[in-house]
ROSE-4610 file (N, C-alpha, C; in Angstrom, 1 decimal, always signed):
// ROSE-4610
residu = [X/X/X/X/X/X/X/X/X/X/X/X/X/X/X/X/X/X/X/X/X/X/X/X/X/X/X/X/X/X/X/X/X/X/X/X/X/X/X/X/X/X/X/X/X/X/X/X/X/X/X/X/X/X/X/X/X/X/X/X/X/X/X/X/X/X/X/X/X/X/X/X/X/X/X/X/X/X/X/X/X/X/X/X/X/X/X/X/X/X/X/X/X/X/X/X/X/X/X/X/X/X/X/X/X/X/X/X/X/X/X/X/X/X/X/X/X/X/X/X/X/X/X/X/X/X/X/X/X/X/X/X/X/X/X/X/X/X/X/X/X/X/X/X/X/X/X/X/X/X/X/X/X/X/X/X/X/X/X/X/X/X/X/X/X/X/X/X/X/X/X/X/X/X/X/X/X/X/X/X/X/X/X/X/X/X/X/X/X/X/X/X/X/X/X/X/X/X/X/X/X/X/X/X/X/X/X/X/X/X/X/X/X/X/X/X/X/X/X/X/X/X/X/X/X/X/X/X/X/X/X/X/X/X/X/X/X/X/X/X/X/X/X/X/X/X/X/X/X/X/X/X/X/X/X/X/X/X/X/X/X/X/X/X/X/X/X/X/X/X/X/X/X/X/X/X/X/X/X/X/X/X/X/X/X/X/X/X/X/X/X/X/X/X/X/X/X/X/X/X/X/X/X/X/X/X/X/X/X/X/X/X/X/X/X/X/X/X/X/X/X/X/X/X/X/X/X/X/X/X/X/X/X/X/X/X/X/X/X/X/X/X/X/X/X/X/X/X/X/X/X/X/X/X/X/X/X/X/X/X/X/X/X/X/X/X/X/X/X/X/X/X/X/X/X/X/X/X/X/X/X/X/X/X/X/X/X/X/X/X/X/X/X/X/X/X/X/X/X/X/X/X/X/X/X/X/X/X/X/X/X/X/X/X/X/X/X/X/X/X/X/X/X/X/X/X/X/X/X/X/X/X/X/X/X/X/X/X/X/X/X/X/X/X/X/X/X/X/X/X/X/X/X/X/X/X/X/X/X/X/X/X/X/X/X/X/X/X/X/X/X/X/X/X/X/X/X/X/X/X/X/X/X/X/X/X/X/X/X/X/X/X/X/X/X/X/X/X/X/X/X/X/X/X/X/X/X/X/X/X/X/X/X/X/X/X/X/X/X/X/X/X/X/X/X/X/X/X/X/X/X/X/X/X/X/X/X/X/X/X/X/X/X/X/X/X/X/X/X/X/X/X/X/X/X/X/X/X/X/X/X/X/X/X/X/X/X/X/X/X/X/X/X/X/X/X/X/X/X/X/X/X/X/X/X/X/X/X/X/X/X/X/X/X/X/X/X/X/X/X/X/X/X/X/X/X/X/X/X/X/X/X/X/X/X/X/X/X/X/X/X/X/X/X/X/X/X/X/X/X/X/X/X/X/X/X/X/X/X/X/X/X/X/X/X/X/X/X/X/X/X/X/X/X/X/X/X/X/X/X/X/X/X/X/X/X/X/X/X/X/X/X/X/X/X/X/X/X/X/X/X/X/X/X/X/X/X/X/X/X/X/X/X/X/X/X/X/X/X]
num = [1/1/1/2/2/2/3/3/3/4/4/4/5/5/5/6/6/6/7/7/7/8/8/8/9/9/9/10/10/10/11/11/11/12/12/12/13/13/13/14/14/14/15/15/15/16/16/16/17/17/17/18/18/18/19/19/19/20/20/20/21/21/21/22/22/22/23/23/23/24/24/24/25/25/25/26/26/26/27/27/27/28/28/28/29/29/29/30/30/30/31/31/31/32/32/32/33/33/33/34/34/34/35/35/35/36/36/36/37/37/37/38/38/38/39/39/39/40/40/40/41/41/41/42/42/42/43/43/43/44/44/44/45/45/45/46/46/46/47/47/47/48/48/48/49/49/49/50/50/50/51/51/51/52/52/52/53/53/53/54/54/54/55/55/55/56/56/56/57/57/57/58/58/58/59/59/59/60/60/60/61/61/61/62/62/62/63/63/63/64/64/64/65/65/65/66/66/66/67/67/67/68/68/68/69/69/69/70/70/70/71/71/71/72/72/72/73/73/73/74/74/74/75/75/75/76/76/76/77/77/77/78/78/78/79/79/79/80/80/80/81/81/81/82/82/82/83/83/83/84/84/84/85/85/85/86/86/86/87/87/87/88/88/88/89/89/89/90/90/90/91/91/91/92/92/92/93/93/93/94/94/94/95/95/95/96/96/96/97/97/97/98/98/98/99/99/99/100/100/100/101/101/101/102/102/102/103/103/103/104/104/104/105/105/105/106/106/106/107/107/107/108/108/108/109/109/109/110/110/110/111/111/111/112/112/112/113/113/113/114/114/114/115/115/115/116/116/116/117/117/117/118/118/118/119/119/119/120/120/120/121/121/121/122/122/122/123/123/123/124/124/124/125/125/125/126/126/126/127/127/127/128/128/128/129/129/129/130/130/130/131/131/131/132/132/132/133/133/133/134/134/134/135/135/135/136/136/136/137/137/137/138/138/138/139/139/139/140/140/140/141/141/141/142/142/142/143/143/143/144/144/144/145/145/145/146/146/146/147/147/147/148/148/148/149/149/149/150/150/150/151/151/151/152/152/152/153/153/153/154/154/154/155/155/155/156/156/156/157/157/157/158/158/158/159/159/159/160/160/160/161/161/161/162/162/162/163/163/163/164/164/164/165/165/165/166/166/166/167/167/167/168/168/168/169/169/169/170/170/170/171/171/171/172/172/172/173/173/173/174/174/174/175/175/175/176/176/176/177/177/177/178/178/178/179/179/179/180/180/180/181/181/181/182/182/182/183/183/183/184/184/184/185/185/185/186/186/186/187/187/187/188/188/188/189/189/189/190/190/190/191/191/191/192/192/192/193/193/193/194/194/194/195/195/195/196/196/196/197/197/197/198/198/198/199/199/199/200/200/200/201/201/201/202/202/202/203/203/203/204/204/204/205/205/205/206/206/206/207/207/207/208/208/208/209/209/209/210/210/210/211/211/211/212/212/212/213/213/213/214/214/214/215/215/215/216/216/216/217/217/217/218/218/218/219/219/219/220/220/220/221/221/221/222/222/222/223/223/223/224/224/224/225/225/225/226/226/226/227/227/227/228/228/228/229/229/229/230/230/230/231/231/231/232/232/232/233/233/233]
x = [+0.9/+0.0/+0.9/+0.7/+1.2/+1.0/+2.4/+2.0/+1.0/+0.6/-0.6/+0.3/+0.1/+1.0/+0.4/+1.7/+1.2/+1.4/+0.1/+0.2/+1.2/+1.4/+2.5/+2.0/+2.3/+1.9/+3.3/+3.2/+4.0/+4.4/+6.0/+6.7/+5.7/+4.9/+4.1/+2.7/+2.7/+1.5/+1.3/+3.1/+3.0/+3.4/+4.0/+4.3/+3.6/+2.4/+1.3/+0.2/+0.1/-0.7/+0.0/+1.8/+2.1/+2.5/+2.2/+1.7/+0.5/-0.1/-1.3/-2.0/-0.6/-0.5/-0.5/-1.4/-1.8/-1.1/-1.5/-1.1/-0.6/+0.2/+0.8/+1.1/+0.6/+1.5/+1.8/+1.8/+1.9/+0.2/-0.9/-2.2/-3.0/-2.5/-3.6/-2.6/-3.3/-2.8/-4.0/-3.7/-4.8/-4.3/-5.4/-5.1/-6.3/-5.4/-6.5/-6.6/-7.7/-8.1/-8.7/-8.1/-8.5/-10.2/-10.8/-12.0/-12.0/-12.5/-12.4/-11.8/-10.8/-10.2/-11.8/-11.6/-13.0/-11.9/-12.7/-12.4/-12.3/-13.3/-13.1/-14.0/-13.5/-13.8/-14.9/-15.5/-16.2/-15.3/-15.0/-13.9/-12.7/-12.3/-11.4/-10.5/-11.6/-11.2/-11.0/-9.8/-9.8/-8.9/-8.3/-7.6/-8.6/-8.2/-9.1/-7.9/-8.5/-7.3/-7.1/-8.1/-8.3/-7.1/-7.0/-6.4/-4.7/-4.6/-3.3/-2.8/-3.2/-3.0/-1.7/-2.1/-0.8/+0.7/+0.7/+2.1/+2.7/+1.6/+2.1/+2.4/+2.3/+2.0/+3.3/+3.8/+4.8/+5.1/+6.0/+6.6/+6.1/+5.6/+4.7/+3.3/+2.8/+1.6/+0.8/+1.0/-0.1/-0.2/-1.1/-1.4/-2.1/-2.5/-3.0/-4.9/-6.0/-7.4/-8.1/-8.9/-9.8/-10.5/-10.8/-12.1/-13.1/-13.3/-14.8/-14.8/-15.5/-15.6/-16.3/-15.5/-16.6/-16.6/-17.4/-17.8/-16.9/-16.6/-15.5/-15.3/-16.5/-16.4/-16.0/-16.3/-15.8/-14.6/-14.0/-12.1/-12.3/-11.0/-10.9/-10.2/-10.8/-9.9/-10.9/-10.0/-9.8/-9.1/-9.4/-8.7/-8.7/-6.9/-7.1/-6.1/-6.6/-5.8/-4.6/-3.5/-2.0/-1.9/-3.0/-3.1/-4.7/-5.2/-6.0/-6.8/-5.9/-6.2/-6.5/-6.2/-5.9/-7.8/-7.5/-9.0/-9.9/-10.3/-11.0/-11.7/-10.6/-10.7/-11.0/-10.8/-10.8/-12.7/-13.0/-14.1/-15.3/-14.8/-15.9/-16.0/-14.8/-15.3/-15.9/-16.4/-17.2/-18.5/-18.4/-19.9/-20.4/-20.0/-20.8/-20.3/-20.7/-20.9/-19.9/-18.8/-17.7/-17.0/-16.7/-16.0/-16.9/-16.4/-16.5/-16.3/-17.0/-17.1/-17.2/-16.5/-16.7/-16.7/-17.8/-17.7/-17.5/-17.2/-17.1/-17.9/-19.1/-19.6/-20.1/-20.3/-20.8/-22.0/-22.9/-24.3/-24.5/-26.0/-26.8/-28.2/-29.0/-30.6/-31.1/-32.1/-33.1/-32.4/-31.3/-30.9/-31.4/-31.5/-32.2/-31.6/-32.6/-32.5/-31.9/-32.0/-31.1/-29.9/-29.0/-27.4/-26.8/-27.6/-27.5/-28.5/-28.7/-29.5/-29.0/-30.1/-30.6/-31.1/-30.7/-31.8/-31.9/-33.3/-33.5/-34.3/-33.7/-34.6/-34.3/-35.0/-34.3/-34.4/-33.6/-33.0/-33.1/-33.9/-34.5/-33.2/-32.6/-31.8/-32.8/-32.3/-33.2/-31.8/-31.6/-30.5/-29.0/-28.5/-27.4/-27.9/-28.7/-29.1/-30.0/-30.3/-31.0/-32.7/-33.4/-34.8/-35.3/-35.6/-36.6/-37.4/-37.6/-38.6/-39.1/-39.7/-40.2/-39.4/-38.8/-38.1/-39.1/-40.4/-41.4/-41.5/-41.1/-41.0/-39.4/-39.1/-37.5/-37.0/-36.7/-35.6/-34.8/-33.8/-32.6/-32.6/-32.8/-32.5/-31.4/-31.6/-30.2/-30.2/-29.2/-28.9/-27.6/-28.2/-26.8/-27.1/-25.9/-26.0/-25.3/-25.8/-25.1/-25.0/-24.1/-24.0/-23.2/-24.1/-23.7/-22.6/-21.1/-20.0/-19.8/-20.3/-20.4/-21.6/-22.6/-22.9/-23.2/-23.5/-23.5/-23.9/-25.2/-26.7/-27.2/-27.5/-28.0/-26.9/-25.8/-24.8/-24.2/-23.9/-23.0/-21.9/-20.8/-20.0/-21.0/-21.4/-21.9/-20.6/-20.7/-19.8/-20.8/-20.8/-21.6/-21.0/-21.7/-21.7/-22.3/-22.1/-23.0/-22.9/-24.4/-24.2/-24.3/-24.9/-25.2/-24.2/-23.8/-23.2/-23.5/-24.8/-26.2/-25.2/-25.2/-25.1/-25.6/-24.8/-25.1/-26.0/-25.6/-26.5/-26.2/-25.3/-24.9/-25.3/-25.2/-26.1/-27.6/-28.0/-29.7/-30.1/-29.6/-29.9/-30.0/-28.6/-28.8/-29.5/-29.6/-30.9/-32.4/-32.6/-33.6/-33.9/-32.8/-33.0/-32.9/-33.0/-33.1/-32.2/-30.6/-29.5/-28.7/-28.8/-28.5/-26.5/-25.5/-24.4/-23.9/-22.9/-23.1/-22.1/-22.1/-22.0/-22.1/-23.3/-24.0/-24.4/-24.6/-24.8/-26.4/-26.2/-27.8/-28.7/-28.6/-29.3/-29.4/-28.6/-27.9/-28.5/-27.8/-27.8/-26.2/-25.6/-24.4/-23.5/-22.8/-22.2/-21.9/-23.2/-24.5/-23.3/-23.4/-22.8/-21.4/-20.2/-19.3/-18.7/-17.6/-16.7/-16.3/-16.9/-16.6/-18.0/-18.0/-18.7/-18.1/-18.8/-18.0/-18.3/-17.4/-17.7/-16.9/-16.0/-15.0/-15.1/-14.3/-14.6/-13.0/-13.3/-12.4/-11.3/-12.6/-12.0/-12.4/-11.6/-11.7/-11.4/-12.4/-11.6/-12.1/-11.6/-11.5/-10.5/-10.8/-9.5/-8.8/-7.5/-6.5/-6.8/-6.4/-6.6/-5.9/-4.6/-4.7/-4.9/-6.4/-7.3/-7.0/-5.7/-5.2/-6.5/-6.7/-7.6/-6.5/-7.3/-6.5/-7.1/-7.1/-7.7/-7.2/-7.6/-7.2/-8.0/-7.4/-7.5/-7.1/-7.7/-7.5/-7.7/-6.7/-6.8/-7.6/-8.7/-9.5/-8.1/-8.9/-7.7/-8.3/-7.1/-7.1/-8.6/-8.7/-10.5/-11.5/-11.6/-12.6/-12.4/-11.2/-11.1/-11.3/-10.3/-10.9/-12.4/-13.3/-14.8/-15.2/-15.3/-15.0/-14.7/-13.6/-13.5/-14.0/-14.3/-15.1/-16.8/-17.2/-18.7/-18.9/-17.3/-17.1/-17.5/-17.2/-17.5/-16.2]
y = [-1.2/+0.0/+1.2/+2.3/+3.5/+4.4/+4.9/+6.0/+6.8/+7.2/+8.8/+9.7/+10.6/+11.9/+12.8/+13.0/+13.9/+15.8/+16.4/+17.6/+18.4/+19.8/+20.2/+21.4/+21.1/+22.4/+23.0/+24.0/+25.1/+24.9/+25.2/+24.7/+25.4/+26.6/+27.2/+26.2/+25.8/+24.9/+23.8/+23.0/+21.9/+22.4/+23.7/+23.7/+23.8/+24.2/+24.7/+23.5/+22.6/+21.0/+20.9/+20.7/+19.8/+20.8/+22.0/+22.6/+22.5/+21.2/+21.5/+20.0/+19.3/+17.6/+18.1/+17.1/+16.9/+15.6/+14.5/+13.0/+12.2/+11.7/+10.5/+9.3/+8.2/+7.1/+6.2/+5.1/+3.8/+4.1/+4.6/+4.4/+5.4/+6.1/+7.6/+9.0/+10.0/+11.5/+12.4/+12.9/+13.9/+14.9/+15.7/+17.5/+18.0/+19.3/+20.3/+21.8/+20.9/+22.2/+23.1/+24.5/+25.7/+25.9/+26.6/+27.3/+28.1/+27.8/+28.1/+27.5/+26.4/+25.6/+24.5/+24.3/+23.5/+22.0/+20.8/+19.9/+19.1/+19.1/+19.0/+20.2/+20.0/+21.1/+20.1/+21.0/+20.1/+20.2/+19.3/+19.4/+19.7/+19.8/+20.3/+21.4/+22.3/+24.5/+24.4/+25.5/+26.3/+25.3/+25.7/+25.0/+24.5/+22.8/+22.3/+21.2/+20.6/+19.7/+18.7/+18.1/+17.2/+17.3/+18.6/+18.5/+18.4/+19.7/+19.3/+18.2/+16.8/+15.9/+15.3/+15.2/+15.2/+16.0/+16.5/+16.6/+15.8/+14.6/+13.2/+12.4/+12.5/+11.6/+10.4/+9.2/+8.9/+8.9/+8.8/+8.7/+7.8/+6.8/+6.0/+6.2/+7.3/+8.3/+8.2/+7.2/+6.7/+7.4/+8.2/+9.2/+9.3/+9.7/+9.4/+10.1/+9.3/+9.7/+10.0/+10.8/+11.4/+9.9/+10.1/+9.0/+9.7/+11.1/+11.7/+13.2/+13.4/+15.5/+16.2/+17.3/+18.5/+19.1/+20.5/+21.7/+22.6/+22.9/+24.1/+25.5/+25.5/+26.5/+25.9/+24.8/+23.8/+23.9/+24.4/+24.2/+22.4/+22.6/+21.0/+19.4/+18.2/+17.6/+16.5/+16.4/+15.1/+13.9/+13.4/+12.1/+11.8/+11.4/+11.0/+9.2/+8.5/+7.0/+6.9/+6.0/+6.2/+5.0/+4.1/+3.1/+2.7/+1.6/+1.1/+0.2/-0.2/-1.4/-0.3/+0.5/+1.4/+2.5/+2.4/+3.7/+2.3/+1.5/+0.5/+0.5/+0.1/-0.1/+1.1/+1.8/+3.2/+3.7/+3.9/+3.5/+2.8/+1.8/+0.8/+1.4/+2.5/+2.9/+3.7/+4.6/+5.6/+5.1/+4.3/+3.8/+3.2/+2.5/+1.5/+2.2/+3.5/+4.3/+4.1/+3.8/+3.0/+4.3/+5.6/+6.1/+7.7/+7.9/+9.1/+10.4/+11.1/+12.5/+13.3/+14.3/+15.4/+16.8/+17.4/+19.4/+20.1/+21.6/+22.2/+23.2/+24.3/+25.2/+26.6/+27.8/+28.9/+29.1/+29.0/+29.7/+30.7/+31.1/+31.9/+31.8/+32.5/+32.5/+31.8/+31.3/+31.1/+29.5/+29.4/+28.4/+27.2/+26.2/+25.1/+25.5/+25.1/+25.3/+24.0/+23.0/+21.7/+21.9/+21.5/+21.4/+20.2/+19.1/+18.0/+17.5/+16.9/+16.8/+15.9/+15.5/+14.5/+15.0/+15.2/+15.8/+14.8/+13.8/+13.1/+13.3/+14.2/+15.0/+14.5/+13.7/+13.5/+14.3/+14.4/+15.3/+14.9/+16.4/+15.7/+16.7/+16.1/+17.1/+18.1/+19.1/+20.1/+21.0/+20.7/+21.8/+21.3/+22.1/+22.3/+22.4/+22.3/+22.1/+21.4/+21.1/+20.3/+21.0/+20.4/+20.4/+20.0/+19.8/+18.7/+18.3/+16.5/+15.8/+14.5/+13.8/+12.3/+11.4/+10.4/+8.8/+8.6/+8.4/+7.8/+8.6/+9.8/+10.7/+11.1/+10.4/+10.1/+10.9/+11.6/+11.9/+10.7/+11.1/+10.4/+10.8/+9.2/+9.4/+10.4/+11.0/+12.0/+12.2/+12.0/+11.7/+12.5/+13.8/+14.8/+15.1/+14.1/+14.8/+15.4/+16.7/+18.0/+18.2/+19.1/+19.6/+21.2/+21.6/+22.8/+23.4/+23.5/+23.9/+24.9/+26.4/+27.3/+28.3/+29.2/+29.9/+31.3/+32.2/+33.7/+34.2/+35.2/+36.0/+34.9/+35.6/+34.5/+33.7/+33.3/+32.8/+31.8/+30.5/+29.8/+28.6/+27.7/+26.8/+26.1/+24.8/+23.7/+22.6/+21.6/+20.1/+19.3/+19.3/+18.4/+16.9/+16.0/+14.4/+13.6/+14.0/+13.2/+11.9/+11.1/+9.6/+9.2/+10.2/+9.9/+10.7/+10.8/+11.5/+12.1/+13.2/+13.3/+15.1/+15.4/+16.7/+17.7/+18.8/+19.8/+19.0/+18.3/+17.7/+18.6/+19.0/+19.6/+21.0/+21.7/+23.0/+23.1/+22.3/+22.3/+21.3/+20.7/+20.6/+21.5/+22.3/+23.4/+24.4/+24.8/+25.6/+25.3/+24.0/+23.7/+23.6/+23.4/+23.6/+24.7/+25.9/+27.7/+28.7/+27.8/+28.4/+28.2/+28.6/+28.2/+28.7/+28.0/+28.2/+29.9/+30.4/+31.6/+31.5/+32.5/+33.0/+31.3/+31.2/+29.9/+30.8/+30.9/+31.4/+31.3/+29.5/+29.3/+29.0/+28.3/+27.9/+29.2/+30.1/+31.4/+32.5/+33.6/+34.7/+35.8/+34.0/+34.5/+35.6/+36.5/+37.4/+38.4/+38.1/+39.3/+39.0/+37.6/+37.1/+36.8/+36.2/+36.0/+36.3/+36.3/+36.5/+34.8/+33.7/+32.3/+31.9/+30.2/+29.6/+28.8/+29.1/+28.6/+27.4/+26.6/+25.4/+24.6/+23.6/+23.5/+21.8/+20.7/+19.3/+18.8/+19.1/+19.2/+17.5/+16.5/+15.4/+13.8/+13.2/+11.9/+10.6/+9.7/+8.2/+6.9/+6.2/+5.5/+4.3/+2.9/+2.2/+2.2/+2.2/+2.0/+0.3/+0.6/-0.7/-1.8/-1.9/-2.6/-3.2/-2.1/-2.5/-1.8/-0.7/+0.0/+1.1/+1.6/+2.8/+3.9/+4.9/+6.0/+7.4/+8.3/+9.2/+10.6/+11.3/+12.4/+14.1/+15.2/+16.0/+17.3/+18.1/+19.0/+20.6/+21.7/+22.8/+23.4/+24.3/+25.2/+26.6/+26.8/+28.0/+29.5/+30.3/+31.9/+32.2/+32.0/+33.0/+32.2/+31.3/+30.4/+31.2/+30.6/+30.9/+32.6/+33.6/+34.9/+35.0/+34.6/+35.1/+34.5/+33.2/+32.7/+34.0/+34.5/+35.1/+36.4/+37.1/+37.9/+37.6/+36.5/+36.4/+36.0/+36.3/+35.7/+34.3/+33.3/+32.3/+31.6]
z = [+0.0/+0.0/+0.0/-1.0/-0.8/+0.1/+1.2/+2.1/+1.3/+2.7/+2.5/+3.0/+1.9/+1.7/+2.9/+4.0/+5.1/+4.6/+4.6/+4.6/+5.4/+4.4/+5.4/+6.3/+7.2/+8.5/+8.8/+9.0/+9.8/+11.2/+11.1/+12.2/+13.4/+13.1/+14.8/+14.7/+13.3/+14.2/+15.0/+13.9/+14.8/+16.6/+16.7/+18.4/+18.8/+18.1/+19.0/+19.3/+18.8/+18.9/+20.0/+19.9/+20.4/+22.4/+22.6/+23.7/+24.3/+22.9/+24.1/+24.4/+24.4/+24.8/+26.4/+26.9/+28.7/+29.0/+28.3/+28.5/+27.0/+27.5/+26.2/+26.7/+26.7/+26.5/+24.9/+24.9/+23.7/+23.3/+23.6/+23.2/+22.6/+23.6/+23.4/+23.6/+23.0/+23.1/+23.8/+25.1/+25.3/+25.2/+25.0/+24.7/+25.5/+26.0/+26.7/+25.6/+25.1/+23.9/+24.6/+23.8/+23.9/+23.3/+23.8/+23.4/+21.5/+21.0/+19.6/+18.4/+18.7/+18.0/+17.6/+16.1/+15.9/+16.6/+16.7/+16.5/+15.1/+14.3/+13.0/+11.7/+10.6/+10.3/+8.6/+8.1/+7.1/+5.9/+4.9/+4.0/+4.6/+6.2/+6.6/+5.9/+5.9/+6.0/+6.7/+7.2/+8.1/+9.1/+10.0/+11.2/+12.5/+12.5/+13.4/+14.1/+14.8/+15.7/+15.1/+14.3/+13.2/+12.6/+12.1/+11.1/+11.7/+13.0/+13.4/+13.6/+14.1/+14.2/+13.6/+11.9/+11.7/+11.8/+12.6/+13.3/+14.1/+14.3/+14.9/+14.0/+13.0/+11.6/+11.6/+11.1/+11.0/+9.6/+9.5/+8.0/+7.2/+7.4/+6.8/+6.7/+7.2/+6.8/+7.9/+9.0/+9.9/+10.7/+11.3/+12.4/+13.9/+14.4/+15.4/+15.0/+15.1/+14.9/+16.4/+16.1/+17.7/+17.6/+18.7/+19.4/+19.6/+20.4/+20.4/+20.1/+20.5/+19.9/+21.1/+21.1/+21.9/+21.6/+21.3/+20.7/+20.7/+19.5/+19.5/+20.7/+21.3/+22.1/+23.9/+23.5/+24.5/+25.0/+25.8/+26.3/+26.6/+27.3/+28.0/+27.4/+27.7/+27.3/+26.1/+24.8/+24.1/+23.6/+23.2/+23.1/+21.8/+21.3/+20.3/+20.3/+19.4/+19.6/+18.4/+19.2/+17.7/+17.5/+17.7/+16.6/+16.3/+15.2/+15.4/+16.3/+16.8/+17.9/+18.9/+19.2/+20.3/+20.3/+18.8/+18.7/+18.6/+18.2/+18.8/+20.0/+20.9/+22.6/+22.5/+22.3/+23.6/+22.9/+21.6/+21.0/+21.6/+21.9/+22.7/+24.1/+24.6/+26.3/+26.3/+24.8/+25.1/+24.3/+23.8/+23.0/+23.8/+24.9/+25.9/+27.0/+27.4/+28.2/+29.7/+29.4/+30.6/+30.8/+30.4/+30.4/+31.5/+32.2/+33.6/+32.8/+32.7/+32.3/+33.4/+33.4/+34.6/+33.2/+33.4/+33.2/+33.9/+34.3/+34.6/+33.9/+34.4/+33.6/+34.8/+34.1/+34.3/+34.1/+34.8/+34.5/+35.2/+34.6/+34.9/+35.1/+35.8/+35.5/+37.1/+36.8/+38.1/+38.3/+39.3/+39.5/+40.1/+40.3/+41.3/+42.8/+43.3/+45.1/+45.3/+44.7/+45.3/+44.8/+45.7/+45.7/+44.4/+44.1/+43.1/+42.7/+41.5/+41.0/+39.5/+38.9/+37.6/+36.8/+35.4/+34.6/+33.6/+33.5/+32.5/+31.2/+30.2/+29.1/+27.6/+26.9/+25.6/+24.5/+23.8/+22.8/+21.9/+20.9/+19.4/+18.4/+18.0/+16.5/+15.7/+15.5/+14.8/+14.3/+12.8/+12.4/+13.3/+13.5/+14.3/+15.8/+16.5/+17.6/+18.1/+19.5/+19.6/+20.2/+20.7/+21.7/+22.2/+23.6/+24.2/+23.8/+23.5/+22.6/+23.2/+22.6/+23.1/+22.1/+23.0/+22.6/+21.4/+21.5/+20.6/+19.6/+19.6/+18.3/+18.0/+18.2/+17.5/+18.3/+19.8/+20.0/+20.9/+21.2/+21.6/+23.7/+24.3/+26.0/+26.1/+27.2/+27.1/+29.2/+29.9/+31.4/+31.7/+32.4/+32.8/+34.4/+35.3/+37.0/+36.9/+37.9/+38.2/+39.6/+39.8/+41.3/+41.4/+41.7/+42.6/+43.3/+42.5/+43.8/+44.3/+43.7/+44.3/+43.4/+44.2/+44.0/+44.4/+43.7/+44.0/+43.2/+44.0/+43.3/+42.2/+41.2/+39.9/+39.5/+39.7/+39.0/+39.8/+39.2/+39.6/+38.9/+39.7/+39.4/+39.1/+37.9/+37.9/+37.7/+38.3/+37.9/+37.1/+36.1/+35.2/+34.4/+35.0/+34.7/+33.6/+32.4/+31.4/+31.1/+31.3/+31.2/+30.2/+29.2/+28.2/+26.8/+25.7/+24.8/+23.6/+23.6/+23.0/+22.7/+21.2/+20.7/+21.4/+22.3/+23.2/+24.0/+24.7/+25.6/+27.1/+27.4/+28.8/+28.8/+27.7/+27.1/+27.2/+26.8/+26.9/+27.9/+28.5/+29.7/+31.2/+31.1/+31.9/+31.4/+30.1/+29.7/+30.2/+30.2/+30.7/+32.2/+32.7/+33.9/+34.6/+33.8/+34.2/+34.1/+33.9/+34.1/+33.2/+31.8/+30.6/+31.0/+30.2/+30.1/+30.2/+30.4/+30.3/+29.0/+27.7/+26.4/+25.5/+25.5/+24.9/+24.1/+22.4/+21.6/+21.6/+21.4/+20.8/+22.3/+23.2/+24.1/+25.8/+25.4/+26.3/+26.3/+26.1/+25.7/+24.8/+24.7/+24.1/+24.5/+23.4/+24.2/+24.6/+25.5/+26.1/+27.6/+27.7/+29.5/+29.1/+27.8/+28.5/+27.1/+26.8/+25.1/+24.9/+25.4/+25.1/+26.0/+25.1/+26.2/+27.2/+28.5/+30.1/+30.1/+29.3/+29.8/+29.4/+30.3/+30.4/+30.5/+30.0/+29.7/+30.7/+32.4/+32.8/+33.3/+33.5/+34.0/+32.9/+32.6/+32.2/+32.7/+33.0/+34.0/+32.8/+32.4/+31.5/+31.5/+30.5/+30.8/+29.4/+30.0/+28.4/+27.9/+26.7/+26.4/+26.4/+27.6/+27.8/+29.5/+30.0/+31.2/+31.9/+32.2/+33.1/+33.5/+34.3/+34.6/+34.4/+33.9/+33.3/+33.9/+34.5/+35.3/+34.7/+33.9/+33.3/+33.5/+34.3/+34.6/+33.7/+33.7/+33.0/+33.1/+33.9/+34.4/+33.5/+34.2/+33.4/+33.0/+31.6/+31.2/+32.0/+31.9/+32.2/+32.0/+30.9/+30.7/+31.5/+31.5/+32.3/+33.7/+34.3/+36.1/+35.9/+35.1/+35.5/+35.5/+34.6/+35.0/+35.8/+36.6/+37.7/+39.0/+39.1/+40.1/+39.8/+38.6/+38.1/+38.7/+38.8/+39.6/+40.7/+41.4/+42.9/+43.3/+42.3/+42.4/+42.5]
């Protein structure tokens, strides 16, 4: 089989992928993506992490592929696998729901009076976003626990737990539950409340493939924590 000819990137881009490696071993690459970077792009325009990728490339063309996606406005952590065997396993921990999600998010609005909480709301696709719908009318289960770490006046820290892995699922869940994300374009008031969306894809527990538990953390960046202490939270 003939190598696949690896595109050429620019020595600042490859620094710049590779500044924003959190974890490496023999399986996987995590990155704590910045806010704005797409994760893939359509026809891949434009710079996406997709695309940086290959700065891992080997000379034989093989590269390292994502396993899942979060929203370009999303900071925090993904995962990508540097073999097949590898994106496989690691594939199977998020399709059969084995894999520990922790968020971190900014809200706003008429918060819940309970400290933690379940939100069981399924999600219908409409366009590029979603809407609360019924299973029997094609939408999709959708299961996000939250909890409460700090709040102040209308505003607070959420730690958000998604059991499920449903398009803007953590967005319209907190929208629905009164305190929509703060600079959420579509489900928010965008950026009316913040110049990004607050929401931060801070922790991962998972196993490597070959069975190890893997526990992966991820510092919220500068803009996240300043508006944070900006709402005395």
């Amino acid at each position: 089989m003939r190598n696949r000819p690896i595109p050429n990137l620019a020595e600042a881009q490859k620094a710049y992928v590779r500044d924003l490696v959190l974890y490496e071993d023999e399986f996987v690459l995590a990155f704590n993506k910045p806010s704005g970077l797409a994760v893939q792009t359509r026809g891949n325009r434009g710079t996406s992490l997709d695309h940086l990728l290959w700065a891992f490339a080997r000379s034989n063309g093989k590269r390292p592929h994502l396993v899942h996606r979060i929203d370009a406005g999303t900071s925090g952590l993904i995962l990508a696998a540097k073999t097949k065997p590898a994106m496989a396993a690691l594939s199977a921990e998020f399709a059969e729901r084995r894999v520990q999600k922790t968020y971190l998010a900014l809200v706003s609005g008429n918060l819940p009076k309970d400290s933690q909480g379940r939100i069981d709301l399924p999600l219908q696709k409409t366009g590029r976003s979603v809407v609360p719908g019924k299973i029997e009318q094609g939408a999709d289960a959708a299961t996000t626990n939250w909890t409460v770490l700090k709040r102040h006046a209308e505003t607070a820290l959420i730690e958000a737990r998604p059991m499920t892995g449903r398009m803007h699922q953590i967005r319209a869940h907190l929208a629905a539950l009164g305190c929509p994300i703060l600079g959420d374009v579509i489900y928010g008031a965008g950026k009316d409340t913040a110049s990004r969306l607050m929401l931060h894809a801070a922790g991962l527990k998972l196993a490597r493939p070959d069975g190890q538990e893997l526990m992966l953390a991820a510092p919220a960046p500068e803009g996240f924590v300043e508006k944070q202490v900006e709402l005395g939270l």
